[in-house]
Backbone as a printed PyTorch tensor [residue, N CA C, xyz], in Angstrom:
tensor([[[ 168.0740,  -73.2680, -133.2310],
         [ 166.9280,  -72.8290, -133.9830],
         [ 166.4740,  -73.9660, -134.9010]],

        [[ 164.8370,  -74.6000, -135.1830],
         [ 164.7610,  -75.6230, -135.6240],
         [ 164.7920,  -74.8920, -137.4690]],

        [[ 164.4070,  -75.5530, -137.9320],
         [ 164.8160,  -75.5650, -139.3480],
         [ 162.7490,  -75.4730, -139.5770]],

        [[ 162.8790,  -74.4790, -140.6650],
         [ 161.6670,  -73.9810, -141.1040],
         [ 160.6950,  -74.9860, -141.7940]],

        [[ 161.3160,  -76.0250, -142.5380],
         [ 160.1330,  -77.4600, -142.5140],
         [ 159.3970,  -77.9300, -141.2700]],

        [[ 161.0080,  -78.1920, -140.4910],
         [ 160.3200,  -78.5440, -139.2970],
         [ 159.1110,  -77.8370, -138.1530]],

        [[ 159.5010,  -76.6700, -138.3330],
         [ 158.0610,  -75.4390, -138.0650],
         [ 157.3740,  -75.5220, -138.7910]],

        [[ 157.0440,  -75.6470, -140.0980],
         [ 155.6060,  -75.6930, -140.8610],
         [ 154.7980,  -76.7940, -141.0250]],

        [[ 155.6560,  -77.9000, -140.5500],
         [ 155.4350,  -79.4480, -140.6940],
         [ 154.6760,  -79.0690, -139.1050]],

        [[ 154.7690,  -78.6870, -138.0520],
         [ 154.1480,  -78.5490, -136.8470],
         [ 152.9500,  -78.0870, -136.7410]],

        [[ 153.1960,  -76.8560, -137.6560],
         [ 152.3160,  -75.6780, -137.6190],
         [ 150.9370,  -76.1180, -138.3160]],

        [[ 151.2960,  -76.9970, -139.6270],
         [ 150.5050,  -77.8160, -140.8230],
         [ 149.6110,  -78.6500, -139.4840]],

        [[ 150.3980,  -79.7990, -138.8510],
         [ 149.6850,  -80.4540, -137.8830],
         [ 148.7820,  -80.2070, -137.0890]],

        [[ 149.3080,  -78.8690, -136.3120],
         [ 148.1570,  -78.7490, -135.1080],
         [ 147.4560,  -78.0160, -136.0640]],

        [[ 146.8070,  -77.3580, -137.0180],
         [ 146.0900,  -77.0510, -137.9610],
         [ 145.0650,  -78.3970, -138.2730]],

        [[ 145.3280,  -79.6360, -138.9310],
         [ 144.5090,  -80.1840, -138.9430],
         [ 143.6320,  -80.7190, -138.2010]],

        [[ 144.6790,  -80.7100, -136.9900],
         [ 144.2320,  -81.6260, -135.8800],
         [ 142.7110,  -80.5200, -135.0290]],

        [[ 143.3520,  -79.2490, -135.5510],
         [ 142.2760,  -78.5510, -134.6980],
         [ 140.9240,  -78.2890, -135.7800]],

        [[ 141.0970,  -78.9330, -137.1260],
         [ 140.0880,  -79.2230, -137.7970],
         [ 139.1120,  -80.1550, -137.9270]],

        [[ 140.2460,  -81.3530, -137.3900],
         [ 139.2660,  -82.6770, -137.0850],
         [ 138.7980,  -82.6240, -135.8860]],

        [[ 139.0320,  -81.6610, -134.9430],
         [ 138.7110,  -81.5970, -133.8420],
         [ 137.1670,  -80.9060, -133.7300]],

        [[ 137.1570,  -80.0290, -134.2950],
         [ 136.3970,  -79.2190, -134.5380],
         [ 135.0600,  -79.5500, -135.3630]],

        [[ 135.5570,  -80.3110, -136.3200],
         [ 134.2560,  -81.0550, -137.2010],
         [ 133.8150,  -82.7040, -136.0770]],

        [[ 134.6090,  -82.6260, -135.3670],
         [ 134.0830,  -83.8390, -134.7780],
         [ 132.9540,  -83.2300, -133.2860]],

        [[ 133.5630,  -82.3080, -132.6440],
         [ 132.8160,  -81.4420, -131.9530],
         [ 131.1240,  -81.3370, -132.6510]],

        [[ 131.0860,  -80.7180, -133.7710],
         [ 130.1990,  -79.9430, -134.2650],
         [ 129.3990,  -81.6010, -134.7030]],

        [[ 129.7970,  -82.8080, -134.9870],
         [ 128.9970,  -83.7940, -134.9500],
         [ 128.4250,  -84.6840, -133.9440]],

        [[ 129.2610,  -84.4290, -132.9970],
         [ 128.8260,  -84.7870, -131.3870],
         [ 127.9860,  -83.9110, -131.1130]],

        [[ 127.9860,  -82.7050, -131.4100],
         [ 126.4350,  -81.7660, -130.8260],
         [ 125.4760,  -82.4570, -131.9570]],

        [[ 125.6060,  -82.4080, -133.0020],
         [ 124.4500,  -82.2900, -133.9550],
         [ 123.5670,  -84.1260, -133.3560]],

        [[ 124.2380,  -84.9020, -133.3730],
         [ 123.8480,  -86.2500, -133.1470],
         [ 122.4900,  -85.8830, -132.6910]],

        [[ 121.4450,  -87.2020, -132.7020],
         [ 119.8300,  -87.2790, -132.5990],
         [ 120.5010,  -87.4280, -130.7370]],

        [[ 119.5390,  -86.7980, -130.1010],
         [ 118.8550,  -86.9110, -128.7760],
         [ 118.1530,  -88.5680, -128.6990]],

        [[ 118.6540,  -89.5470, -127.8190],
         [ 118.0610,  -90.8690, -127.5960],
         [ 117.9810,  -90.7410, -126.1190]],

        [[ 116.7330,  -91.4970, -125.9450],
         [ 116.0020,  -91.1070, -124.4510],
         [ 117.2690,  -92.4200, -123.7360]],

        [[ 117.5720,  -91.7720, -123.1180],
         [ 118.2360,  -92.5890, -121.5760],
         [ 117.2170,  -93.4610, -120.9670]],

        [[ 118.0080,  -94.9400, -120.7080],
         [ 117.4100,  -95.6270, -119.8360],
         [ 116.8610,  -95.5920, -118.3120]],

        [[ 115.8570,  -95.6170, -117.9840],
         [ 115.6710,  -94.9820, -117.1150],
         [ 115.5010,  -96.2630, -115.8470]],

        [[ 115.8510,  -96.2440, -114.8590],
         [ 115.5490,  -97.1010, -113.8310],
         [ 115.0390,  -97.3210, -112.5630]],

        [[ 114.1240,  -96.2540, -112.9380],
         [ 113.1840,  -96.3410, -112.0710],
         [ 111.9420,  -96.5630, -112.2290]],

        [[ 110.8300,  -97.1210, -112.0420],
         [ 109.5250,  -97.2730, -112.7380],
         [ 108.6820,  -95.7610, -112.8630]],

        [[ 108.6370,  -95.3100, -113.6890],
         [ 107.6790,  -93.5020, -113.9510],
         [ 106.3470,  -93.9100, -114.2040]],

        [[ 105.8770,  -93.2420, -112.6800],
         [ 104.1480,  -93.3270, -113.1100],
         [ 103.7610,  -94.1880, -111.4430]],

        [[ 102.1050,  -93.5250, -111.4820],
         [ 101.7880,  -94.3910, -110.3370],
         [ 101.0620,  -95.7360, -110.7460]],

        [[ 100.2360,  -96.3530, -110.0580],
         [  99.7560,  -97.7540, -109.4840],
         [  98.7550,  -97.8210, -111.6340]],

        [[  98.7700,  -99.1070, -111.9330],
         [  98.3270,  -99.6000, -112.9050],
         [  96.8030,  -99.8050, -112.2630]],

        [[  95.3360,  -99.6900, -113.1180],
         [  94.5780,  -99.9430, -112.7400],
         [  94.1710, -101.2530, -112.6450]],

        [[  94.4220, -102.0900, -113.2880],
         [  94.5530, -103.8020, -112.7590],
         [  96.1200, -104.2930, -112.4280]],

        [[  96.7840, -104.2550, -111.2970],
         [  97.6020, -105.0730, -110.6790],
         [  98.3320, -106.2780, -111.7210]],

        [[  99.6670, -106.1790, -112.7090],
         [ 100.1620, -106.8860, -113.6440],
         [ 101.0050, -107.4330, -112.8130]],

        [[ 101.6400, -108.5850, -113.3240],
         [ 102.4210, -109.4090, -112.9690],
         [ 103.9740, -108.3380, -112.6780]],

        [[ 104.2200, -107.7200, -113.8870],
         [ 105.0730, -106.7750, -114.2820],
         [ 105.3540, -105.8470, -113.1790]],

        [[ 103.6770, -105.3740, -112.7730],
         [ 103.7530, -104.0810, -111.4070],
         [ 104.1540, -104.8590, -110.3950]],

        [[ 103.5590, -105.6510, -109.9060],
         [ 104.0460, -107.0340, -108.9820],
         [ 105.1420, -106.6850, -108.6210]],

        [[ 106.2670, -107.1520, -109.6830],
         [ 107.4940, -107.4430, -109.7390],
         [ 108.5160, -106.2250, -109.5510]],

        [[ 107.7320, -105.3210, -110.1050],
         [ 108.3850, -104.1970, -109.7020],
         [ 108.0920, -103.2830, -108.2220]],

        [[ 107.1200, -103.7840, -107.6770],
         [ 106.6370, -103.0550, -106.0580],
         [ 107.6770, -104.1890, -105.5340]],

        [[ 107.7950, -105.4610, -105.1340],
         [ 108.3810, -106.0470, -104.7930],
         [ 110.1820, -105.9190, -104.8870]],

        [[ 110.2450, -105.6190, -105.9380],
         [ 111.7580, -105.4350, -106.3910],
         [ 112.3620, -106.4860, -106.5850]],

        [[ 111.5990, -107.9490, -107.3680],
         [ 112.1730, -109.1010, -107.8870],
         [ 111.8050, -109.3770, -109.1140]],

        [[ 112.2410, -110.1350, -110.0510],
         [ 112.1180, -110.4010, -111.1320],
         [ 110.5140, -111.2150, -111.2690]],

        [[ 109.7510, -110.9220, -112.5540],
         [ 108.6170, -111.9560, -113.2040],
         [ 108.6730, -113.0600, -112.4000]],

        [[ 109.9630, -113.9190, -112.8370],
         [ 110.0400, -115.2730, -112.6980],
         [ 110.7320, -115.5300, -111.1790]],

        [[ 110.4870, -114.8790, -110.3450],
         [ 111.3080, -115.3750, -108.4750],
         [ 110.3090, -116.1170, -107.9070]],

        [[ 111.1550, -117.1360, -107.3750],
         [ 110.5500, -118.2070, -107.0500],
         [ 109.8820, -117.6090, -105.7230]],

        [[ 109.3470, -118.5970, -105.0020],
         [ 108.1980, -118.4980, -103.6760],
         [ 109.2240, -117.5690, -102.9520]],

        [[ 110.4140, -118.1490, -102.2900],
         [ 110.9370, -117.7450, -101.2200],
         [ 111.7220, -116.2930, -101.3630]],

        [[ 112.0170, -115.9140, -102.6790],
         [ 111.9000, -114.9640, -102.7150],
         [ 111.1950, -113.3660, -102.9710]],

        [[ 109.7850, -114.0310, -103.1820],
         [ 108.9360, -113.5080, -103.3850],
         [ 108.6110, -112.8010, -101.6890]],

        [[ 108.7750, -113.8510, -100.7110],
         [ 108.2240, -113.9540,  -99.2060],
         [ 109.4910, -112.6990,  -98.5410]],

        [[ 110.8110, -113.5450,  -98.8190],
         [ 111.6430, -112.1810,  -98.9300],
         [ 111.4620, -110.1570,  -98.4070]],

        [[ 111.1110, -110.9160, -100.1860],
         [ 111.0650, -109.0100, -100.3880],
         [ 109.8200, -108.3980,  -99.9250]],

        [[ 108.7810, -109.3170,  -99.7130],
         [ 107.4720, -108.8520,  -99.0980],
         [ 107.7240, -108.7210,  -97.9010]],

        [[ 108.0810, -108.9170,  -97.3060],
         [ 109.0430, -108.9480,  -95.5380],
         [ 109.3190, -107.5680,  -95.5240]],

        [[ 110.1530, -107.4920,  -96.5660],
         [ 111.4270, -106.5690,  -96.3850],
         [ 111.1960, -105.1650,  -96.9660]],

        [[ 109.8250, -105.4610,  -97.5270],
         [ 109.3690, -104.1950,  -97.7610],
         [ 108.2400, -103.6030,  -97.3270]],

        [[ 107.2040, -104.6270,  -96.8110],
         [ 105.9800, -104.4270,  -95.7270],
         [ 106.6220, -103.8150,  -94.5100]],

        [[ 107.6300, -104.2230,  -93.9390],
         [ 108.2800, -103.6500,  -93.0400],
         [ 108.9180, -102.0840,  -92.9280]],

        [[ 109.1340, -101.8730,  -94.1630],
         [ 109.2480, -100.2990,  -94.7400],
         [ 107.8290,  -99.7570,  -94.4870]],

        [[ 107.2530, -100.0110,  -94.6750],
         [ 105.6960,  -99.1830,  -95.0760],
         [ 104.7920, -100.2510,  -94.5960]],

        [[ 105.1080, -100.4650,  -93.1110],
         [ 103.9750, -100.9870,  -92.2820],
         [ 102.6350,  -99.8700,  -91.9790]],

        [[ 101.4350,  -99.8040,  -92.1860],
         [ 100.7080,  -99.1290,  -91.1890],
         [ 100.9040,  -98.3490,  -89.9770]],

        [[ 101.4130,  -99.3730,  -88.7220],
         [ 101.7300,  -99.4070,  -87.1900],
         [ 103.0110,  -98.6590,  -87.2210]],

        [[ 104.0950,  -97.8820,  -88.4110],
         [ 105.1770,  -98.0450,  -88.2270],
         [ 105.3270,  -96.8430,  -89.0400]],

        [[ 104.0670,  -95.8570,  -89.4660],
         [ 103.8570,  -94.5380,  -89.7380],
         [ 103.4350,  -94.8830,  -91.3640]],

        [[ 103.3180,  -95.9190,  -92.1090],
         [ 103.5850,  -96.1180,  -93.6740],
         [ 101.8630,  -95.9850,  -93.8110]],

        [[ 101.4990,  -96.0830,  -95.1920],
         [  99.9540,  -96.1420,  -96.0060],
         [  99.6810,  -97.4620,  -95.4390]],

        [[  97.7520,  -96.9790,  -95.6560],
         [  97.3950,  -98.5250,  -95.4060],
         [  96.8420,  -98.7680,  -97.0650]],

        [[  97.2380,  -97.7150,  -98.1900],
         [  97.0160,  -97.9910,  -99.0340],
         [  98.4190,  -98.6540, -100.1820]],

        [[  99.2380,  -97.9590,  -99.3780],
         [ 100.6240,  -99.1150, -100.1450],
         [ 101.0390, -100.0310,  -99.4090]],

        [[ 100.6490, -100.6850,  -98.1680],
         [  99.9940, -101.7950,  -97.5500],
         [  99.4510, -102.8690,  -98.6780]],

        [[  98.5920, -102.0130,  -99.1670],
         [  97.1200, -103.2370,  -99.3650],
         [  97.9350, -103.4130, -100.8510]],

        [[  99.0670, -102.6180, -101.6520],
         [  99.4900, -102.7870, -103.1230],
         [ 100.1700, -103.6000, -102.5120]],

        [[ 101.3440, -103.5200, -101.7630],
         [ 102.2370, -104.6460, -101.4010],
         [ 101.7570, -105.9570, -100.9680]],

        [[ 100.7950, -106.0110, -100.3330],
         [ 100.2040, -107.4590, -100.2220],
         [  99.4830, -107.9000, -101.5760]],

        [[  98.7380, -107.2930, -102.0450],
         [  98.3590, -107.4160, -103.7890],
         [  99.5170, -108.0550, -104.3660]],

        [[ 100.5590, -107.4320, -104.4570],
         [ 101.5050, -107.8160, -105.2550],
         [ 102.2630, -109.1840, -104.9770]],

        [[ 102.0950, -109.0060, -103.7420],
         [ 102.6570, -110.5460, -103.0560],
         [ 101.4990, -111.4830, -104.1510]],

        [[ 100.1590, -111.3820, -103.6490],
         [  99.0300, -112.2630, -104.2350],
         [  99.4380, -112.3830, -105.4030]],

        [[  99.5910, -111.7570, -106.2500],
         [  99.7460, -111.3220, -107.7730],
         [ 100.7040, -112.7320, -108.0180]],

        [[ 102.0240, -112.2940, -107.5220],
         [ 103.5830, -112.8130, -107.7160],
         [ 102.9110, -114.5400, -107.3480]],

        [[ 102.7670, -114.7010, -106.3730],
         [ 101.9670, -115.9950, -105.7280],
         [ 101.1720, -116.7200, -106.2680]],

        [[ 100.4710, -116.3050, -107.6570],
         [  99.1720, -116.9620, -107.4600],
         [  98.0140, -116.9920, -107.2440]],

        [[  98.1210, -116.1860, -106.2120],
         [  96.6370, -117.2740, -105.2680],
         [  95.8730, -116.2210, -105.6490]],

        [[  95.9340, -114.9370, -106.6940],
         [  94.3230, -114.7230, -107.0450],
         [  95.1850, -114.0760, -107.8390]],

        [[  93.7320, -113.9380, -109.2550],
         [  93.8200, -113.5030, -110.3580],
         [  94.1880, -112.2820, -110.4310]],

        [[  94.9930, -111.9860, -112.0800],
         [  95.5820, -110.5960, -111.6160],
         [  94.4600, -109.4520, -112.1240]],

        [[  94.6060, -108.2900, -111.2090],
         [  93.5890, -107.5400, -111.4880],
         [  92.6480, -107.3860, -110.6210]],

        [[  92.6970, -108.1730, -109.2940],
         [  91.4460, -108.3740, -108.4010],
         [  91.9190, -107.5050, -106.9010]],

        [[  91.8900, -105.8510, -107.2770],
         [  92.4570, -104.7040, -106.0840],
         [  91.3560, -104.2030, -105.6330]],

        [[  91.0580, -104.1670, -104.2730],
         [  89.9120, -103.3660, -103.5500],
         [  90.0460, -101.9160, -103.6710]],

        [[  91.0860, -101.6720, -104.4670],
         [  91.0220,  -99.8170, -104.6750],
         [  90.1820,  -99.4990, -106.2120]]])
């Protein structure tokens, strides 16, 4: 039979412990709500074509050089060819975006 300190010395313990437990609970709920990062782009097509949208139809960074720019335009025109059941209007964004990423025309210049 243990000796009655030693029971109240136990009893004392899981007592606090289920106090700090409990106030720590009740501050983990209360905490502010912060929006989660989200990783996917939310929202459709920008009305002038950004470098930014570019980069994100493509799925490469601002700054990717030529060849990977050519890449992912491959590799994703090929997803969503015309001939191959895809839009001929996310067609014409994916080649935009190529242009965009590229250069070779100003951003903002979409036949839609």
């Amino acid at each position: 039979m243990e000796s009655p300190l030693v029971l109240g010395a136990t009893v004392a313990a899981a007592a606090w412990s289920g106090r700090f437990l409990i106030g720590a609970w009740q501050a983990f709920k209360a905490r502010p709500v912060v929006p989660r990062v989200q990783r996917f782009y939310k929202g459709g097509f920008e009305q002038e074509m950004t470098r930014r949208e570019a980069a994100l139809i493509l799925g490469v960074r601002e700054s990717a050089v030529m060849e990977k720019i050519k890449e992912a335009h491959r590799r994703v025109m090929v997803a969503n060819h015309p001939d191959a059941g895809g839009s001929h209007y996310l067609a014409s964004k994916i080649n935009e975006a190529k242009e965009v990423m590229s250069g070779k025309t100003k951003v903002g210049a979409s036949i839609f």
